[in-house]
C-alpha positions in Angstrom: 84.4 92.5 131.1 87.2 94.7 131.7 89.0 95.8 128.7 92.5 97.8 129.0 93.1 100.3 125.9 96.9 101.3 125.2 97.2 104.7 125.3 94.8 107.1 124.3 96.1 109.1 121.0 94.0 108.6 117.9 92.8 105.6 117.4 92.7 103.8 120.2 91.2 107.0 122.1 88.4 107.5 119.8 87.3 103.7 120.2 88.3 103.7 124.0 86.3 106.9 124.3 83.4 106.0 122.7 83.1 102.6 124.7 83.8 104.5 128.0 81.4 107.0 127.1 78.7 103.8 127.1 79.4 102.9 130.3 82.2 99.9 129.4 84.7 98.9 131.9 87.6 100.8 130.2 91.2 101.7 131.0 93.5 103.7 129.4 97.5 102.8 129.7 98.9 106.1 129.3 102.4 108.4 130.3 101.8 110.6 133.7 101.4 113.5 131.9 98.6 112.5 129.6 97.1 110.5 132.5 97.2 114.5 134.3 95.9 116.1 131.0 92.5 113.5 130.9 91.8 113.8 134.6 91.5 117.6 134.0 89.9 117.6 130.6 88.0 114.3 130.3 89.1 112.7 127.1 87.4 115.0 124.2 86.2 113.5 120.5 85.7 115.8 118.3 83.7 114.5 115.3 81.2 114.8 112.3 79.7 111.7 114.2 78.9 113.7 117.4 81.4 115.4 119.6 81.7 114.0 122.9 83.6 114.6 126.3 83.8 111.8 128.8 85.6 111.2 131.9 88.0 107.9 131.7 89.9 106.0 133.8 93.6 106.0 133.4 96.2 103.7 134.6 99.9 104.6 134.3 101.2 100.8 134.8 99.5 97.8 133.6 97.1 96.1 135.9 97.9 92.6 136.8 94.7 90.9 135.0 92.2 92.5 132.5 89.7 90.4 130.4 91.0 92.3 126.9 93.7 94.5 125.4 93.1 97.1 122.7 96.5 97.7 121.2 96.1 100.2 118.6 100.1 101.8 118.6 101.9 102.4 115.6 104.3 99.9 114.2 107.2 100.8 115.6 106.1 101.4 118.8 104.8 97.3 119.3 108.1 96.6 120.9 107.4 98.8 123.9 103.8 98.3 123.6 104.2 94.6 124.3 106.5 95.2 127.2 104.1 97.7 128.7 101.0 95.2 128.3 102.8 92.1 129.7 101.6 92.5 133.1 98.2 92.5 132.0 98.0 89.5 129.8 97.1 86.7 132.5 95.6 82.8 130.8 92.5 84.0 130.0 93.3 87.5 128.4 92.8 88.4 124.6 94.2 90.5 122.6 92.6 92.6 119.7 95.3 94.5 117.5 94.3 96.9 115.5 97.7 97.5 114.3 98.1 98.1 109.9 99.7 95.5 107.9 100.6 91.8 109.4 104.1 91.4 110.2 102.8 92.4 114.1 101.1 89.0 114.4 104.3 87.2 114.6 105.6 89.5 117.1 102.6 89.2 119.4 102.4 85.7 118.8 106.0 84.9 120.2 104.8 86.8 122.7 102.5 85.9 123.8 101.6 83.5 122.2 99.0 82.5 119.2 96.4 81.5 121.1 95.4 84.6 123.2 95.4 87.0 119.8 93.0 87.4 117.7 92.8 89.4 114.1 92.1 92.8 114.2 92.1 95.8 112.0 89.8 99.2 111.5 89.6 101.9 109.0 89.3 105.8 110.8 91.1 109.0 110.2 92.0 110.5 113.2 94.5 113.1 114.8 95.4 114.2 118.1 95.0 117.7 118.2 97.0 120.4 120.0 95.1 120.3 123.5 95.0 116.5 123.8 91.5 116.2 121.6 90.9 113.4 119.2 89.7 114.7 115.7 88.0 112.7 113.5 88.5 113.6 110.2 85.9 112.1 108.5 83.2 109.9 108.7 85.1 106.6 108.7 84.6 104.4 111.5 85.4 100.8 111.3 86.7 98.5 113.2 86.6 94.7 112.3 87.9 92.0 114.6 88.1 87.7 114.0 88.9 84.5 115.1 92.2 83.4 113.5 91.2 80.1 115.1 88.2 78.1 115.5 88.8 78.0 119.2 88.9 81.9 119.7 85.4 81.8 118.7 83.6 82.3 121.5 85.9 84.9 122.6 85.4 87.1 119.1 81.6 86.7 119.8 81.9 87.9 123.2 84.3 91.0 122.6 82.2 91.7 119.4 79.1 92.0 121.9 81.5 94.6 124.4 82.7 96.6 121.1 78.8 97.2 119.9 78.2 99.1 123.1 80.7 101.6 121.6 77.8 102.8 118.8 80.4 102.3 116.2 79.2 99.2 114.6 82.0 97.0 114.8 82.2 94.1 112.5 82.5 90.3 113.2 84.4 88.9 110.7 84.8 84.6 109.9 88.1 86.0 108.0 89.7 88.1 109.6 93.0 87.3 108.1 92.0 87.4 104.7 90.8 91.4 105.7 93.5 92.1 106.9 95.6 91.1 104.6 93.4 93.2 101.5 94.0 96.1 103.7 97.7 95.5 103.6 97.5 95.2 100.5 95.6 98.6 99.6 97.4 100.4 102.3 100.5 99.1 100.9 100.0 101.0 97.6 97.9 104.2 98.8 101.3 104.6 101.1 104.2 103.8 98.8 102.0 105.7 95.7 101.4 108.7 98.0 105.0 109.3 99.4 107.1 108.4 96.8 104.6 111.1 94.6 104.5 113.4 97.4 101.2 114.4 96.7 97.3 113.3 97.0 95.8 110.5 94.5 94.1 112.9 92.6 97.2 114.4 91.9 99.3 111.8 90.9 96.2 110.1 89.0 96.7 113.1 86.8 99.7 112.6 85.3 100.5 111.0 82.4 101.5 107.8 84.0 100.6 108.5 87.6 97.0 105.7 87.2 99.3 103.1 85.4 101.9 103.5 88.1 99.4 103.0 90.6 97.9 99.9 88.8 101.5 98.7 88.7 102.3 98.8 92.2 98.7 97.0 93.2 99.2 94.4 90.9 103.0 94.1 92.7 101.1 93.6 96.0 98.5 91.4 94.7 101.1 89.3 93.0 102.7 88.9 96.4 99.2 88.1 98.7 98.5 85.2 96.3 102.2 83.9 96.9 101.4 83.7 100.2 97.9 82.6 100.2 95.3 85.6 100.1 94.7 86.9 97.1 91.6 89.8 97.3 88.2 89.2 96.6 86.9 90.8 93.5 84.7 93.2 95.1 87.7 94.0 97.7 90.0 94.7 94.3 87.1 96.7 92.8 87.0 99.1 96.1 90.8 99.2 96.5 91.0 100.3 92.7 88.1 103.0 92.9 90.0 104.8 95.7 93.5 104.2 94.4 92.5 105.8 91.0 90.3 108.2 92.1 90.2 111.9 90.0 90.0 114.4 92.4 90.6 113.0 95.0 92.7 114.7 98.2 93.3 111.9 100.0 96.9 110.6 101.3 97.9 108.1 103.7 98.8 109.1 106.8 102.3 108.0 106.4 102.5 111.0 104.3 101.1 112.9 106.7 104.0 111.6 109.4 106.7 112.1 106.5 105.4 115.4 105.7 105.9 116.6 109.9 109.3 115.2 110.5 108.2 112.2 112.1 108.1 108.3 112.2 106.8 106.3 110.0 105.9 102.6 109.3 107.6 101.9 106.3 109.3 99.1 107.1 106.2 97.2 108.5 104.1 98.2 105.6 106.1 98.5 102.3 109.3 96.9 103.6 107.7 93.6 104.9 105.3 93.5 101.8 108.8 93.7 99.7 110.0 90.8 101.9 107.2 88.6 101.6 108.0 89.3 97.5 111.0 88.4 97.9 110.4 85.1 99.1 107.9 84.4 96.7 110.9 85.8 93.6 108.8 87.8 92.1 109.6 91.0 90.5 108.6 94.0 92.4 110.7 96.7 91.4 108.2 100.2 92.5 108.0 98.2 95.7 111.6 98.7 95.7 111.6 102.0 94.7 109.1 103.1 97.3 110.7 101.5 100.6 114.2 103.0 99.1 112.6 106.2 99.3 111.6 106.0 102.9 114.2 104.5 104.3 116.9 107.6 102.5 113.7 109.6 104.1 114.6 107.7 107.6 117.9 108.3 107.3 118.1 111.8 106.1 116.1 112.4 109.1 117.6 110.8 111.5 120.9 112.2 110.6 119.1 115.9 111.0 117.2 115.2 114.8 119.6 112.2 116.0 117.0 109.5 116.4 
């Protein structure tokens, strides 16, 4: 099976990596120069897991045909992302996106259409560091993929079988869209909560109204998954709240991390389409509206500064 991975930053390089690394037929849609950088360097992992340095191959155009795309951009990157696939997605190609949040389903979807993409999500922390290397900043890594329909079935058991190769364990899920939608959810509120707060969970836990702000803006994004059909699982709720309320903890989202550098961020596929989807449902969801406020003054601020 031969599986084409979209670029090889974070994410999508650690996975890639690790699957090339175990002999998978991999290749990595990447700009010249990065395409330059790997063939001198090998693509380099750097992890608690087990470093590792592996030769990959790189393409700098899409090939005509693969068996399987791993699209693992950011959010406001899909646009470009889709465009530099399209060659590659022939009638028998599937699609695993491992993008956060949902509102990228549609997008791929009109695409190229519903049938050929399946639901997709993981939970790693990982940078790019300043020679090209992937760090992985913790232990973390999960990657869960679905079926969204009873006839991709056979396909998720087959790219399930591929992913195992990659020693991290993937998971095969029978609702993938009800995962991904609890990690909306939780991401939703570790994002908006850590950036409008500037500062970790442990910090703004705190406070004197930092954990019952916190609460607040959960129960805003739970409110708005029932409304539109998947409210989470106890024991999901039960891990989302350990984390989210969590003394001592350091830990931020990494859109605060992006805010914090100067640099893009995914506000408006994250907070801003959960706010729409409350919308719709007219419910009341006014830290929600705080939250994407604050980003988008953040956008604009910036932009105005760097003229993006």
């Amino acid at each position: 099976m031969r599986l084409l991975v979209l670029g090889a930053g974070g994410t999508g390089g650690y996975f890639g990596g690790r699957l090339a690394a175990a002999g998978v037929d991999v290749r990595f849609l990447v700009r010249p120069r990065r395409a330059a950088q790997l063939a001198d360097t090998g693509l380099v992992i750097k992890s608690p897991l087990g470093d590792l340095v592996t030769s990959v191959k790189t393409v700098t155009e899409a090939p005509s045909s693969v068996d399987a795309v791993l699209l693992a951009c950011k959010a406001y990157d899909l646009e470009g992302a889709m465009e530099a696939i399209a060659p590659a997605i022939g009638p028998s190609t599937w699609i695993v996106p491992l993008l956060n949040g949902v509102r990228h389903l549609d997008d791929l979807d009109a695409r190229f259409g519903a049938e050929c993409v399946l639901g997709g999500l993981c939970h790693i922390g990982v940078a790019l560091g300043a020679a090209g290397e992937i760090l992985h900043l913790n232990r973390l890594q999960r990657l869960v993929l679905g079926p969204r329909t009873s006839s991709q079935q056979n396909a998720a058991r087959a790219l399930h079988g591929l992913l195992e190769r990659g020693g991290f364990a993937p998971v095969l899920s029978q609702d993938i869209q009800q995962e991904m939608w609890e990690k909306f959810v939780f991401l939703t509120t570790y994002a908006g909560m850590t950036t409008l707060m500037r500062a970790p969970i442990g910090t703004i836990v705190q406070t004197e109204d930092g954990e019952a702000l916190v609460r607040q803006m959960l129960g805003e994004c739970i409110a708005t998954a029932a409304a539109s059909g998947f409210i989470p699982f106890q024991d999901a709720y039960v891990r989302m709240l350990t984390t989210l309320t969590e003394r001592g903890s350091t830990g931020t989202a990494s859109m605060l991390r992006d805010l914090q550098r100067g640099g893009a961020t995914e506000h408006e596929h994250i907070i801003g389409d959960m706010l729409r989807r409350a919308r719709e449902a007219r419910l009341d969801a006014p830290l929600l509206r705080v939250s994407l406020a604050h980003m988008q003054a953040y956008d604009a601020t910036r932009a105005a500064h760097v003229g993006v």
